[in-house]
C-alpha positions as CSV (number, residue, x, y, z in Angstrom):
1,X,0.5,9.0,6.3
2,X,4.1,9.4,7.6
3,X,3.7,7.7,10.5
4,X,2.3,4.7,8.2
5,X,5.2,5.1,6.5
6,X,7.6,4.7,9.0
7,X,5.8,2.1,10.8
8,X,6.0,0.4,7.4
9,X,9.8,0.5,6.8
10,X,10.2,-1.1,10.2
11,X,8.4,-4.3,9.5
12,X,9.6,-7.6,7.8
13,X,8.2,-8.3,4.2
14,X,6.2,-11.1,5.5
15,X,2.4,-11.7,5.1
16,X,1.4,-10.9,8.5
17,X,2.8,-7.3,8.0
18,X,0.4,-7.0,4.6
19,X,-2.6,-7.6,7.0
20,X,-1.7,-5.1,9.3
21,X,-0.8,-2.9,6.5
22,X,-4.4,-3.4,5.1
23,X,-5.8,-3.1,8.8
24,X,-3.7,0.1,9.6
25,X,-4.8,2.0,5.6
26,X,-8.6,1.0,6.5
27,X,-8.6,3.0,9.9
28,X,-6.9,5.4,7.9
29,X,-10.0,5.7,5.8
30,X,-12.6,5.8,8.7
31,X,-10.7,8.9,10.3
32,X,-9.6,10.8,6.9
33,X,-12.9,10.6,4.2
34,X,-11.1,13.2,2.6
35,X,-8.6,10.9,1.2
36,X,-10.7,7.5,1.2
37,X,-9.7,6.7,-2.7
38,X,-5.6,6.4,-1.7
39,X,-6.6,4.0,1.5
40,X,-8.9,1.7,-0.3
41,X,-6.4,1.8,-3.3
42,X,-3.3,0.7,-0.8
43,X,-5.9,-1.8,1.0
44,X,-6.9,-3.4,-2.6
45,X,-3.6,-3.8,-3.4
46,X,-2.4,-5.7,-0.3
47,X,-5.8,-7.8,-0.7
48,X,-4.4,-8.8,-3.9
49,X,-1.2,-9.8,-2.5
50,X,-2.3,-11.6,0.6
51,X,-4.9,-13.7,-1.6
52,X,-2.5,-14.6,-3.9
53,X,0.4,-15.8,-1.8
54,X,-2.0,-17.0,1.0
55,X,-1.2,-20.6,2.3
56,X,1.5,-20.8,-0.5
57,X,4.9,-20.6,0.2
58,X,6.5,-16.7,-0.1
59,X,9.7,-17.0,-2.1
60,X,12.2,-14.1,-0.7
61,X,12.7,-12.0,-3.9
62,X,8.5,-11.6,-4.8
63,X,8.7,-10.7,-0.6
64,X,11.1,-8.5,-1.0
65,X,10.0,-6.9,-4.4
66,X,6.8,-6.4,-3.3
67,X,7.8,-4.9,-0.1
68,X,9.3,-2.5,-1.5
69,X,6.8,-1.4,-4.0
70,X,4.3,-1.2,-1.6
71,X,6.8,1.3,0.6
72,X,7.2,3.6,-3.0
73,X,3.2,3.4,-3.5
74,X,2.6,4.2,0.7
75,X,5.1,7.2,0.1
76,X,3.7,8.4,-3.5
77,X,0.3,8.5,-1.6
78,X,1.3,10.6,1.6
79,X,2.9,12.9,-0.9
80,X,0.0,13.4,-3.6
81,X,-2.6,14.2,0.2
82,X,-0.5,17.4,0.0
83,X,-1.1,18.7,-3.8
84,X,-3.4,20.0,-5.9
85,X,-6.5,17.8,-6.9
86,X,-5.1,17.3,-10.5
87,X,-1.5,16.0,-8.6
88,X,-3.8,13.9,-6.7
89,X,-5.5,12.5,-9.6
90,X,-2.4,11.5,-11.5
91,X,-0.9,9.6,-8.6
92,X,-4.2,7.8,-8.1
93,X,-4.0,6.5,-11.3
94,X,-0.3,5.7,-11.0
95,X,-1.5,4.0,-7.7
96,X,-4.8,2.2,-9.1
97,X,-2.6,0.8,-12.2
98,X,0.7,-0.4,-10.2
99,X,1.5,-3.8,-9.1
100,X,3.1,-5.2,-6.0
101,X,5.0,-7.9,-8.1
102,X,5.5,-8.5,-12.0
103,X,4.1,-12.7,-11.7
C-alpha cells in the first residue's frame, strides 16, 4: 500500500490519475483478499468521482480538494492493514463514510 501511496503523491489531480488509481486499488484486491474491503472501498470512491466530474469541466480547487482526500483516505488504509481487526474496522467505516469533495 506504500508504494500506492507514493505513486499517488507523484501524479497530477486530474481525472486520468483517478482511473489509474481505481485500476491500480483493483489489482490490489486480486493479489491481497485479505484486505479486499479497503480496495473496493478506495475503488468506490474514485468511481464516484470520475462519474461525477466525467465530461464536465474539473474546477482546480474540487481537483485539488479531492486529491488530497483521496491521498489521507489511501494512507489511513495502508495504515489500518497493519492493526488489529477492531483498528481495522473503525477506519473502514471512517473510509466507507468519507467523501472526496464536500458538493
Amino acid at each position: 500500500m506504500d508504494e500506492l501511496v507514493n505513486w499517488l503523491t507523484t501524479q497530477h489531480n486530474g481525472l486520468r490519475t483517478y482511473r489509474a488509481f481505481e485500476q491500480k486499488v483493483l489489482q490490489l484486491a486480486e493479489n491481497d483478499p485479505q484486505h479486499l474491503v479497503v480496495f473496493f472501498l478506495l475503488a468506490a470512491h474514485v468511481r464516484t468521482f470520475v462519474d461525477a466530474f466525467d465530461e464536465e469541466p474539473l474546477p482546480s480547487d474540487i481537483a485539488d480538494q479531492a486529491f488530497k482526500r483521496l491521498v489521507e483516505l489511501a494512507k489511513m488504509a495502508g495504515k489500518a492493514m497493519a492493526q488489529s481487526a477492531a483498528d481495522q474496522l473503525k477506519a473502514l467505516n471512517e473510509i466507507a463514510a468519507a467523501k472526496l469533495v464536500d458538493v
